[in-house]
C-alpha positions in Angstrom: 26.3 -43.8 -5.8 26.8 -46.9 -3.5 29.5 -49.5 -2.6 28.6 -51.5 -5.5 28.8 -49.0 -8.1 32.8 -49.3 -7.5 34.8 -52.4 -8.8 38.0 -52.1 -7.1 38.6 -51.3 -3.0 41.7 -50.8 -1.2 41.4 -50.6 2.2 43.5 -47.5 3.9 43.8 -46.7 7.4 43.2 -43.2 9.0 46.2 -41.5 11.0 45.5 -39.1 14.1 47.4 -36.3 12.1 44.9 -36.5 9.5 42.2 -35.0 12.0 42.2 -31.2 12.3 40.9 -29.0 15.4 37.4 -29.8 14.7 37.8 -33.6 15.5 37.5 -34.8 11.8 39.8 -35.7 9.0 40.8 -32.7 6.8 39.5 -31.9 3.6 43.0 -32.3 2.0 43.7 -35.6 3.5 40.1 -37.4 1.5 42.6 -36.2 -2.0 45.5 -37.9 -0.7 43.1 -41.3 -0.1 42.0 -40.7 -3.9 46.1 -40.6 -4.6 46.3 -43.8 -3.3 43.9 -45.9 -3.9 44.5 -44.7 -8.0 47.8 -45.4 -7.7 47.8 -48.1 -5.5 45.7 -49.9 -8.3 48.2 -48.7 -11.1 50.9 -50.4 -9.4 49.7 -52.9 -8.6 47.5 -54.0 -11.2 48.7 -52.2 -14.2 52.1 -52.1 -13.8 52.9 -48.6 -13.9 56.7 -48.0 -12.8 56.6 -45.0 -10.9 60.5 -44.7 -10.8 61.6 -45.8 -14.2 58.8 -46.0 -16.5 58.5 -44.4 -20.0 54.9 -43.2 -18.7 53.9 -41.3 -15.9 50.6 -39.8 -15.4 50.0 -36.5 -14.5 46.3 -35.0 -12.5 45.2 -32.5 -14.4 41.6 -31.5 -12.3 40.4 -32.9 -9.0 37.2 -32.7 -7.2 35.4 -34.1 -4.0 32.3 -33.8 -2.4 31.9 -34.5 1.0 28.4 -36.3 2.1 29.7 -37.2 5.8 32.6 -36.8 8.2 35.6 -39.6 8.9 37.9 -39.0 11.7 40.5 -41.3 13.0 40.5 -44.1 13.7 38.0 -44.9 10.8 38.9 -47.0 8.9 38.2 -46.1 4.7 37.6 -48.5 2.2 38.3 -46.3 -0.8 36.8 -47.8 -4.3 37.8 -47.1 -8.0 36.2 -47.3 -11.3 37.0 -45.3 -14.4 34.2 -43.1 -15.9 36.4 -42.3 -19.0 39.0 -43.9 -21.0 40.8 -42.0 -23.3 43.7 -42.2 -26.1 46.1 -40.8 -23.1 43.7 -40.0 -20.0 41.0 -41.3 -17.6 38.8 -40.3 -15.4 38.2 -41.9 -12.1 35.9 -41.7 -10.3 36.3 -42.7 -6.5 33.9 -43.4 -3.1 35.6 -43.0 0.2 33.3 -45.3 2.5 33.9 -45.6 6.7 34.9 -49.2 7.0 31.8 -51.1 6.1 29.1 -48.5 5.6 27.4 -48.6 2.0 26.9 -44.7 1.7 29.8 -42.7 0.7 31.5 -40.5 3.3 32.5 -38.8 0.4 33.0 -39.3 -3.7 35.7 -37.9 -5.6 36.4 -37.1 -9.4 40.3 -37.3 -10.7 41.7 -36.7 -13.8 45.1 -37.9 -15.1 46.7 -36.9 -18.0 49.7 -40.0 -19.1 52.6 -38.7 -20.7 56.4 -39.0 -21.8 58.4 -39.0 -18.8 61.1 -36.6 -20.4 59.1 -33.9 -22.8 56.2 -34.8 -20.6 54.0 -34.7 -24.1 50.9 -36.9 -24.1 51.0 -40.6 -25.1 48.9 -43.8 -25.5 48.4 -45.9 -22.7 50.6 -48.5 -22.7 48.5 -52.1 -23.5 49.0 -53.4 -20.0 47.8 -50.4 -18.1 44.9 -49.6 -20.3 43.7 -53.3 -20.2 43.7 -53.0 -16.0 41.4 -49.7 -16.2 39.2 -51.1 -18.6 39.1 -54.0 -15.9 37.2 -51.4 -14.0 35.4 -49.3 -16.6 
């Protein structure tokens, strides 16, 4: 899977904590990239309210797999697209590529689950989120 098998980018920058001893971003840094660019795009483009809402979305399973290093100060243009829409989930799917390249450094699979924010029970997707991720489906 290439660059142009993702619809939506969001370009994030690479921190020298990110890097561990062996002079290359961490494993658990490449999930918080796939935390942001999802919600970056649920924000912005779906307007999911994060802090007052009705709906929040929940990960339920999360998996990368890593095809090549980044270390800073790469740059990572992380793209989205949804593999899966459901009643009350999607699956993304998500390519973390070093600023410019066309081969993943790494691709990543991310589950969320949206729900009630009080009883935290499974809902619909509200209209105006789930019209945004089919946007990208």
């Amino acid at each position: 899977m290439d660059r142009s098998a993702f619809p939506h980018f969001h370009a994030i920058s690479t921190r020298w904590k990110d890097n561990d001893v062996y002079g290359h971003v961490n494993n658990v840094e490449y999930y918080s990239f796939f935390d942001t660019v999802i919600n970056e795009f649920l924000i912005r483009t779906g307007g999911l309210d994060i802090h007052r809402g009705p709906v929040i979305g929940l990960c339920v399973e999360s998996q990368c797999t890593f095809k090549a290093s980044l270390a800073f100060p790469d740059p990572v243009d992380a793209g989205l697209r949804v593999a899966k829409l459901g009643n009350s989930s999607v699956t993304y799917e998500i390519g973390l590529f070093r600023g410019g390249s066309a081969e993943p450094a790494a691709l990543g699979r991310f589950v969320h689950v949206f729900v009630d924010r009080e009883n935290r029970r499974p809902v619909p997707l509200p209209d105006e989120l789930r019209a945004a991720l089919e946007g990208i489906a």
